[in-house]
C-alpha positions as CSV (number, residue, x, y, z in Angstrom):
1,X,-44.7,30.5,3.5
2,X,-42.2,30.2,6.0
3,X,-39.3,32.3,7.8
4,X,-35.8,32.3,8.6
5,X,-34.7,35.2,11.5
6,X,-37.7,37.1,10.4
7,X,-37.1,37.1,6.4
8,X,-39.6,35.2,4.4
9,X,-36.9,32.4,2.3
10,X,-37.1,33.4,-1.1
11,X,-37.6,30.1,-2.0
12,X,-40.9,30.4,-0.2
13,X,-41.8,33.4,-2.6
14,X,-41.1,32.2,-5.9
15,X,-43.2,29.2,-4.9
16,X,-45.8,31.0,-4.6
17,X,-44.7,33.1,-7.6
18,X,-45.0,29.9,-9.8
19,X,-47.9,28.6,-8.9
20,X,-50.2,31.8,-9.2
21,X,-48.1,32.3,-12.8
22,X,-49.4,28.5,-13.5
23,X,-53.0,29.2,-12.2
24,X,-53.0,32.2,-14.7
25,X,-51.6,30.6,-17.8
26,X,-54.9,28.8,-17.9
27,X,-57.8,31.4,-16.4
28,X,-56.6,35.0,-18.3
29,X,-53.2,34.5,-19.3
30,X,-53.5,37.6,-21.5
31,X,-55.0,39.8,-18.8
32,X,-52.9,42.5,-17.4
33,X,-53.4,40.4,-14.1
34,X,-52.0,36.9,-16.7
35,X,-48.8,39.1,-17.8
36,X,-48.3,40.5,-13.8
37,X,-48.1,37.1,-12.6
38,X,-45.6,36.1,-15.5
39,X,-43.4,39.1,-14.4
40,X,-43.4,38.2,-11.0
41,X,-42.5,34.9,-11.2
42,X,-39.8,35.6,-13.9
43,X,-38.0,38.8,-11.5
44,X,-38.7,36.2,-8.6
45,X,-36.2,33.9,-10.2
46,X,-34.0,36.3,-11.6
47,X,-33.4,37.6,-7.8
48,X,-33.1,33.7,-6.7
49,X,-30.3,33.9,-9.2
50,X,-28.5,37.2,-8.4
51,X,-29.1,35.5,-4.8
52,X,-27.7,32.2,-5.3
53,X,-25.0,33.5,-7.8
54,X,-24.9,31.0,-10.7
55,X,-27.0,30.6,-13.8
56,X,-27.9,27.3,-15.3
57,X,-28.3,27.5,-18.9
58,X,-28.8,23.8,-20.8
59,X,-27.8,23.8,-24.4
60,X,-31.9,23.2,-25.1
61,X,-32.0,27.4,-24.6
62,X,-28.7,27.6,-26.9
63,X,-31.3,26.1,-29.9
64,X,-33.9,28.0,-28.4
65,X,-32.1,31.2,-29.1
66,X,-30.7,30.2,-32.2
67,X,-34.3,29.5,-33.3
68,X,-34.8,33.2,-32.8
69,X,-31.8,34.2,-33.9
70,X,-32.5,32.7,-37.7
71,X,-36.1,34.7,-37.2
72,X,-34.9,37.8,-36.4
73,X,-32.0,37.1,-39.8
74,X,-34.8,36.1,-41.8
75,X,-36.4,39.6,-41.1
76,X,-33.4,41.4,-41.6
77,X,-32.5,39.9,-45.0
78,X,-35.5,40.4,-46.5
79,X,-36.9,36.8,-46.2
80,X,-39.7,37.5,-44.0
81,X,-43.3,38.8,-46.0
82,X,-45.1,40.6,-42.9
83,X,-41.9,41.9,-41.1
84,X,-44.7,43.0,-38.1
85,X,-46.3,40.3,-37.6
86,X,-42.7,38.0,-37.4
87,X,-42.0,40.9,-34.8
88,X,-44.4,39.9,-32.4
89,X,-43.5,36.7,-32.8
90,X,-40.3,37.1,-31.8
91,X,-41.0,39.1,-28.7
92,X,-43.7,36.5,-27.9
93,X,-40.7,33.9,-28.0
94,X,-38.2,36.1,-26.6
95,X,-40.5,36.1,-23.5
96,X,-41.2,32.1,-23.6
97,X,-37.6,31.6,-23.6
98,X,-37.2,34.0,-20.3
99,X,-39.9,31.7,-18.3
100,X,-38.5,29.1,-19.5
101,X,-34.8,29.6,-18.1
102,X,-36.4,31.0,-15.4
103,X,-38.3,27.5,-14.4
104,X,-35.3,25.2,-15.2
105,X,-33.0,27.5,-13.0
106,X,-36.0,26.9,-10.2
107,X,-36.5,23.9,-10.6
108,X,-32.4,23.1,-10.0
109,X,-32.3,25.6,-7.4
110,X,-35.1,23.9,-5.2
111,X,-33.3,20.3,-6.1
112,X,-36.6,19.2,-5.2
113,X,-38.2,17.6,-8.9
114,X,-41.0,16.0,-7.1
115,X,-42.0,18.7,-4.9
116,X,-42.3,21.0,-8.2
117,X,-44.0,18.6,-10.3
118,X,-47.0,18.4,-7.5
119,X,-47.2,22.1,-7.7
120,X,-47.3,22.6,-11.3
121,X,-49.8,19.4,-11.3
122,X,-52.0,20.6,-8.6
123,X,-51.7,24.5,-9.7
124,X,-53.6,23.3,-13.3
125,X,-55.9,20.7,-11.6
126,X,-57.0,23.5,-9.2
127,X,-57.3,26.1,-12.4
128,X,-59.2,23.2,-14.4
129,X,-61.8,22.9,-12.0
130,X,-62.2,26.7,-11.2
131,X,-62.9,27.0,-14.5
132,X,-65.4,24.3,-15.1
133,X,-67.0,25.8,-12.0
134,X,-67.5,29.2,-13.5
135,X,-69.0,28.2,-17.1
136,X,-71.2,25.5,-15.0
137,X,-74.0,26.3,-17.1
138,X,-72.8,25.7,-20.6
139,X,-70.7,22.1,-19.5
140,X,-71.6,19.8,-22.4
141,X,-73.0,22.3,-24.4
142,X,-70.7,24.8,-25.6
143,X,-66.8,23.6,-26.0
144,X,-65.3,27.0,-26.0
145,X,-65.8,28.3,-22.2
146,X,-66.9,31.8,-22.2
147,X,-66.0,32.7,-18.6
148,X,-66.9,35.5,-16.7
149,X,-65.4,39.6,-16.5
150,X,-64.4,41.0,-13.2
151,X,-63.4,44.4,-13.6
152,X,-62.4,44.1,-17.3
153,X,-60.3,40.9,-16.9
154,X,-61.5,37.7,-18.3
155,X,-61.2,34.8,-16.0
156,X,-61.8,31.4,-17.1
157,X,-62.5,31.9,-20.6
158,X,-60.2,29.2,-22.6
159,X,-60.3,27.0,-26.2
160,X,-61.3,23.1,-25.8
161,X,-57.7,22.3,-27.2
162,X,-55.8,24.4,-25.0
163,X,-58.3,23.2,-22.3
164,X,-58.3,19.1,-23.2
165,X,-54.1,18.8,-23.7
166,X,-53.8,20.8,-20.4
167,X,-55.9,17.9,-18.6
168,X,-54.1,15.1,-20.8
169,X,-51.1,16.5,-19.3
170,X,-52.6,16.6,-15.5
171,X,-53.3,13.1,-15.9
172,X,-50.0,11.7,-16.8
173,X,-47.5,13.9,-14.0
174,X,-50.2,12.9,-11.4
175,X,-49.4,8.9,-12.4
176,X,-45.9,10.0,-12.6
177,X,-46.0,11.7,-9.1
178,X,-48.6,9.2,-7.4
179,X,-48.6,5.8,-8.3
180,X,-46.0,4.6,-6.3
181,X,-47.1,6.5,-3.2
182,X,-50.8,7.6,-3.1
183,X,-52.5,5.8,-6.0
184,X,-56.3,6.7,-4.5
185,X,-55.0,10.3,-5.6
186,X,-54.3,9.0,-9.0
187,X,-57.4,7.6,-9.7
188,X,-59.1,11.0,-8.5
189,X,-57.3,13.3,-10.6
190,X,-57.3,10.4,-13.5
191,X,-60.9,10.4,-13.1
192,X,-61.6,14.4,-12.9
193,X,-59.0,15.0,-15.7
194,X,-61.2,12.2,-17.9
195,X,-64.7,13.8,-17.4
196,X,-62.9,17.3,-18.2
197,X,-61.9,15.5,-21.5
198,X,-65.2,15.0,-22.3
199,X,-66.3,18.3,-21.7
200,X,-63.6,19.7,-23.9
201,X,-64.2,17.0,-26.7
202,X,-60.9,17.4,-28.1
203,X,-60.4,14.1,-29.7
204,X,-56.4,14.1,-29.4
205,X,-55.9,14.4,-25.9
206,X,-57.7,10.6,-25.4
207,X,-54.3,9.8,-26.3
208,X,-53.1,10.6,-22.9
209,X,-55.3,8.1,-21.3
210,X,-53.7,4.7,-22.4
211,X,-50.5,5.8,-21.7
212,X,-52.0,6.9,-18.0
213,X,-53.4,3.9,-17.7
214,X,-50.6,1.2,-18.9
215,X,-48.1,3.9,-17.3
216,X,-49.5,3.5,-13.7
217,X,-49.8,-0.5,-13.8
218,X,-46.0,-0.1,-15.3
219,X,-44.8,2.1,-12.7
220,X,-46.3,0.2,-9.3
221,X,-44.4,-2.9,-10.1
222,X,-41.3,-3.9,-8.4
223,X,-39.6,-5.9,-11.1
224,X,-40.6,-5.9,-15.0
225,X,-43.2,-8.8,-15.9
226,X,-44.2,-9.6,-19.7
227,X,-47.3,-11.6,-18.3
228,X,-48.5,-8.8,-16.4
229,X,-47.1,-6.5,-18.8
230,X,-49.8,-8.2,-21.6
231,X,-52.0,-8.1,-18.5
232,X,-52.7,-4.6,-18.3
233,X,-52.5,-3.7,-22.4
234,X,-55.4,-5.9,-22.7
235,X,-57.0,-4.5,-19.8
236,X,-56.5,-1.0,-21.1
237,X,-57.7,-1.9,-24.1
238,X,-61.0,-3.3,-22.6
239,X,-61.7,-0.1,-20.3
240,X,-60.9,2.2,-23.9
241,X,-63.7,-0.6,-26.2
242,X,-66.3,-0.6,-23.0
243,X,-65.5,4.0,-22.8
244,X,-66.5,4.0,-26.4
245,X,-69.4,2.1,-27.0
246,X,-70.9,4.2,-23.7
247,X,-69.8,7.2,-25.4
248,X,-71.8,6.4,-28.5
249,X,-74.7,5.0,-26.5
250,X,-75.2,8.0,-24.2
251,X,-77.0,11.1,-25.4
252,X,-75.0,13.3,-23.7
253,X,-71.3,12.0,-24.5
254,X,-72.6,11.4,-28.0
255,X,-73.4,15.6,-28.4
256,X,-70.2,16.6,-26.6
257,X,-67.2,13.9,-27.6
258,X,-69.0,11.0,-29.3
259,X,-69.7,12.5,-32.5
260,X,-66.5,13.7,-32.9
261,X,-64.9,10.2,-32.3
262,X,-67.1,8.8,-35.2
263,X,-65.7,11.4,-37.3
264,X,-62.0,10.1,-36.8
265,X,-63.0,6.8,-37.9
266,X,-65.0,8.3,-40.7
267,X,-61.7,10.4,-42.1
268,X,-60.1,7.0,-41.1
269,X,-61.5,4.7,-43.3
270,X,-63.3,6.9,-45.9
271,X,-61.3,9.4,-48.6
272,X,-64.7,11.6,-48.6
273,X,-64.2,14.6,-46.7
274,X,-67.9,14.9,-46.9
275,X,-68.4,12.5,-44.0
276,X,-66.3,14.4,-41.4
277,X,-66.8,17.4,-39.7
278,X,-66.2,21.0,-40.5
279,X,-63.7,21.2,-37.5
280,X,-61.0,18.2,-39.6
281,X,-62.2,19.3,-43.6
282,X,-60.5,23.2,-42.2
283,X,-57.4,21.3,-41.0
284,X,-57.3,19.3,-43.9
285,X,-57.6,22.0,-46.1
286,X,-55.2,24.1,-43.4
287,X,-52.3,21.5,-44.2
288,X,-53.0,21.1,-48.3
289,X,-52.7,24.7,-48.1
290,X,-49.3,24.9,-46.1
291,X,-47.5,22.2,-47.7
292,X,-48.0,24.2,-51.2
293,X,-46.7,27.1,-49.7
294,X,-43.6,25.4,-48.1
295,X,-43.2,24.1,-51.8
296,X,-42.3,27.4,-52.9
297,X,-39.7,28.0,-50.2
298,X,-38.2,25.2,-48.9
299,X,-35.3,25.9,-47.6
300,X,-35.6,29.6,-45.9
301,X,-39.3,29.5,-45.3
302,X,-41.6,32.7,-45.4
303,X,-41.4,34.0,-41.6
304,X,-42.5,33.5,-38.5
305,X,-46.1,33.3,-37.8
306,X,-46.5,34.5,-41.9
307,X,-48.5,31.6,-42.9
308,X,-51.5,33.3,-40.5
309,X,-51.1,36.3,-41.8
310,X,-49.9,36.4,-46.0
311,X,-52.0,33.2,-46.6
312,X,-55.2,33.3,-44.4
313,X,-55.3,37.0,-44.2
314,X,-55.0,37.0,-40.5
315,X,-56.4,34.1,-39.6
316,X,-55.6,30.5,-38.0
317,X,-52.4,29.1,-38.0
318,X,-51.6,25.9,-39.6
319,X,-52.8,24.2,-36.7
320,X,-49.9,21.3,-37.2
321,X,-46.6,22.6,-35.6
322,X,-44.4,20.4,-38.1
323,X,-45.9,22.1,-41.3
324,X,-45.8,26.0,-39.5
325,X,-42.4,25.5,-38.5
326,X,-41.3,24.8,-41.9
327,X,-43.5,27.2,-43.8
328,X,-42.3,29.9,-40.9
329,X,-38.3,28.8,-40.8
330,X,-38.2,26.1,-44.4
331,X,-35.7,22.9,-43.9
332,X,-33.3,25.5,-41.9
333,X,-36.0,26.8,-38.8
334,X,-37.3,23.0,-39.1
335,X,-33.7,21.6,-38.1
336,X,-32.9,24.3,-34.8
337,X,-36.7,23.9,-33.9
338,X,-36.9,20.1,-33.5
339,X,-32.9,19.7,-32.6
340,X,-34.0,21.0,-29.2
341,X,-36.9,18.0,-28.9
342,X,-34.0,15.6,-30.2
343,X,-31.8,17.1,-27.6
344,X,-34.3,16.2,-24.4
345,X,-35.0,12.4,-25.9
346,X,-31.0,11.8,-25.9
347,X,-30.5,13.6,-22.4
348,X,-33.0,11.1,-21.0
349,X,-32.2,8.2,-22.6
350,X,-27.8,8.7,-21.6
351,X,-29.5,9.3,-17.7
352,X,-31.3,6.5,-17.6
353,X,-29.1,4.0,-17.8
354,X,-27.7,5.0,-14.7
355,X,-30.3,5.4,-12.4
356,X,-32.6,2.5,-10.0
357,X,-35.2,0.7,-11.2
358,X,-38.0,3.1,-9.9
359,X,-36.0,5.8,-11.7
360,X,-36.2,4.2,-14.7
361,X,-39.6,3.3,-14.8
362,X,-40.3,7.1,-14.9
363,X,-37.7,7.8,-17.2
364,X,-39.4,5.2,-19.8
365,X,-43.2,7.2,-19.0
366,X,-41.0,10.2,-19.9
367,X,-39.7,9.1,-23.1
368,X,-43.3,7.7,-24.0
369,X,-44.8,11.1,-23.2
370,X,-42.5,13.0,-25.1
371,X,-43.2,11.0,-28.0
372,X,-46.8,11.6,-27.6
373,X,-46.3,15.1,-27.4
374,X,-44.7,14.9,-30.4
375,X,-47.4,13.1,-32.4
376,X,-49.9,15.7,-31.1
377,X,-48.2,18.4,-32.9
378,X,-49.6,16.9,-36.3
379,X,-52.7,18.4,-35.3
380,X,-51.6,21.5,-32.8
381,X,-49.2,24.5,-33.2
382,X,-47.5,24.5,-29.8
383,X,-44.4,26.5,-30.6
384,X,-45.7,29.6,-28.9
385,X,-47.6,27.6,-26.2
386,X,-45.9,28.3,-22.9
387,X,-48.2,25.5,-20.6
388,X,-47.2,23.0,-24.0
389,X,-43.4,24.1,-23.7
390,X,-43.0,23.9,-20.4
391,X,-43.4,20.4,-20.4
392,X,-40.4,20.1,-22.1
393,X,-38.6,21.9,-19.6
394,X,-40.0,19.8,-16.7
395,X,-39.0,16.4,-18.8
396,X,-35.5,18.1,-19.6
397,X,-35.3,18.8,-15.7
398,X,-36.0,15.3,-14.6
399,X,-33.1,14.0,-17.1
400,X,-30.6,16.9,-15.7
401,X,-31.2,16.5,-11.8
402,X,-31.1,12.7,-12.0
403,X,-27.8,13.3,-14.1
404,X,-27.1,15.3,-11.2
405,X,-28.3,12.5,-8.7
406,X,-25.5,10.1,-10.4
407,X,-23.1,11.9,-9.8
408,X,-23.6,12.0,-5.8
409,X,-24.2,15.2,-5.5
410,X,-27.8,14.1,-4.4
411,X,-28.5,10.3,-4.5
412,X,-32.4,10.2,-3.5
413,X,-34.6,8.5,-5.6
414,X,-37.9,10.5,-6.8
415,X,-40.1,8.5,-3.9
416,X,-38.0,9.5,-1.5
């Protein structure tokens, strides 16, 4: 932190503001010290607003807000089941959207994209290995991390999903951020964020590493080059066939993540759900079950978060985003929901054309990793997710300051 005529910037303190809110969203997020940190980093930016006297709102908040708009109607007109439980859903999204207004209007304000996508990088890489460090002694034994209790406050303690995407994630904004400029850091957080995968063994986030891989050959080359282009594909592919048959070979990788992969190819090429495990027969059964429920309602749906608690008597959620949005919102939720995602895939793909070659290099790892994010959801309820959604807001803030960038307002590439 730094200061000007004896004032700290303020600058200086929501920087610090976000990253302790990021640190949090992954060791207690729910804590009283998770919510403080959320508060301070959302009043931080409201006073950078008051201070700077403008408000950037992108019409992605405008669905956003419509999305809870049609909840809260839903509940009012008596299409909502479990008026309560919608409720807190509500609020829960009411504050999402805050923090996420909040870190688009930071993210503008500090007209630094790079310099915020090393914090928000660094801040998870940092929380991911304080948390491996405090459930040492289960690694590779239990997926769910217990963590520890200091003073009543959980720290640490976080689901293999939540735990797995989170490093997926890691791994592609550090190729994003250092391939061009420091690949040895790359490679270290590539390598880090891989082992934490397998500790996790959540089978979806190997997705990520392909598109890390491919994505950092892609990105370090000057001009586009189908040879080399083939090149590293088969390479990639080589480095995934020789990681799996080590997996399967070693005792260890075998009890944590290796099993697991043999179950995908079992549901893959089998019809029997007898030959997967317990974890994909309940999503399985989690989807049948949703999809006869949207039946019933298709076009208003039942209410937010209603499917947890009118069809499985309080308990999981569909566990496939697509499927809870429309059992939540029907055909009408569905439509405002994914309008948003639509919205961020066309404001990257009208600023790309404009921008240098580097530019659009990252633009294209953008538009991959988007799409990636989307297929994920098949097997992941994200709405609610603020570490998930604020990816979106980081890719939607790329496409806006580079749009910004054409204009020559600021002309710098993201190396610079």
């Amino acid at each position: 932190m730094y200061c000007v005529d004896g004032k700290v910037k303020i600058e200086s303190f929501v920087d610090i503001s976000f990253c302790l809110y990021i640190l949090m969203t992954f060791l207690s997020e729910r804590s009283i010290v998770g919510r403080g940190t959320l508060f301070l980093f959302a009043s931080s930016c409201i006073f950078m607003i008051l201070i700077k006297g403008r408000l950037k709102i992108s019409k992605y908040f405008m669905l956003e807000i419509l999305f809870i708009a049609y909840a809260v109607f839903q509940n009012l007109y008596g299409i909502t089941v479990d008026k309560t439980a919608s409720s807190e859903m509500i609020n829960t999204l009411i504050i999402c959207t805050v923090i996420y207004i909040s870190l688009y209007n930071y993210i503008h304000f500090r007209n630094n994209f790079r310099y915020i996508l090393k914090l928000f990088t660094l801040s998870y890489v940092f929380s991911i290995a304080l948390t491996l460090v405090i459930n040492m002694g289960t690694l590779f034994t239990n997926r769910r991390m217990s963590g520890i209790n200091i003073y009543g406050v959980s720290i640490g303690g976080i689901s293999p999903i939540r735990g797995a995407w989170i490093a997926g994630i890691c791994m592609i904004l550090s190729m994003i951020l250092y391939s061009k400029s420091n690949n040895k850091k790359f490679w270290g957080i590539f390598i880090f964020m891989t082992l934490t995968m397998f500790v996790f063994a959540t089978r979806k986030a190997f997705l990520f590493v392909p598109l890390a891989l491919i994505g950092n050959f892609y990105i370090k080359e000057v001009r586009f080059n189908l040879i080399k282009s083939l090149i590293y594909i088969g390479v990639t592919v080589g480095v995934l066939i020789f990681g799996y048959y080590t997996i399967m070979n070693n005792e260890i990788l075998y009890f944590s993540v290796g099993h697991r992969l043999e179950n995908v190819l079992n549901y893959l090429i089998s019809s029997d759900y007898n030959t997967i495990d317990a974890s994909m027969r309940t999503r399985i059964k989690l989807i049948e079950t949703a999809k006869e429920v949207f039946s019933m309602r298709p076009i208003t749906g039942w209410g937010l978060n209603n499917f947890r608690t009118v069809f499985k008597d309080g308990g999981n959620h569909v566990h496939n985003n697509f499927l809870e949005i429309l059992v939540s919102g029907g055909w009408i939720g569905f439509i405002i929901y994914y309008a948003k995602y639509a919205y961020v895939f066309v404001a990257l793909w009208k600023s790309r054309k404009y921008v240098t070659d580097v530019d659009k290099r990252i633009f294209n790892v953008f538009i991959v990793f988007a799409v990636i994010l989307v297929i994920l959801e098949y097997w992941q309820t994200t709405y609610y997710i603020r570490p998930f959604m604020m990816v979106w807001i980081l890719i939607l803030s790329y496409a806006k300051t580079r749009s910004v960038n054409i204009k020559g307002e600021n002309s710098k590439s993201f190396y610079a």
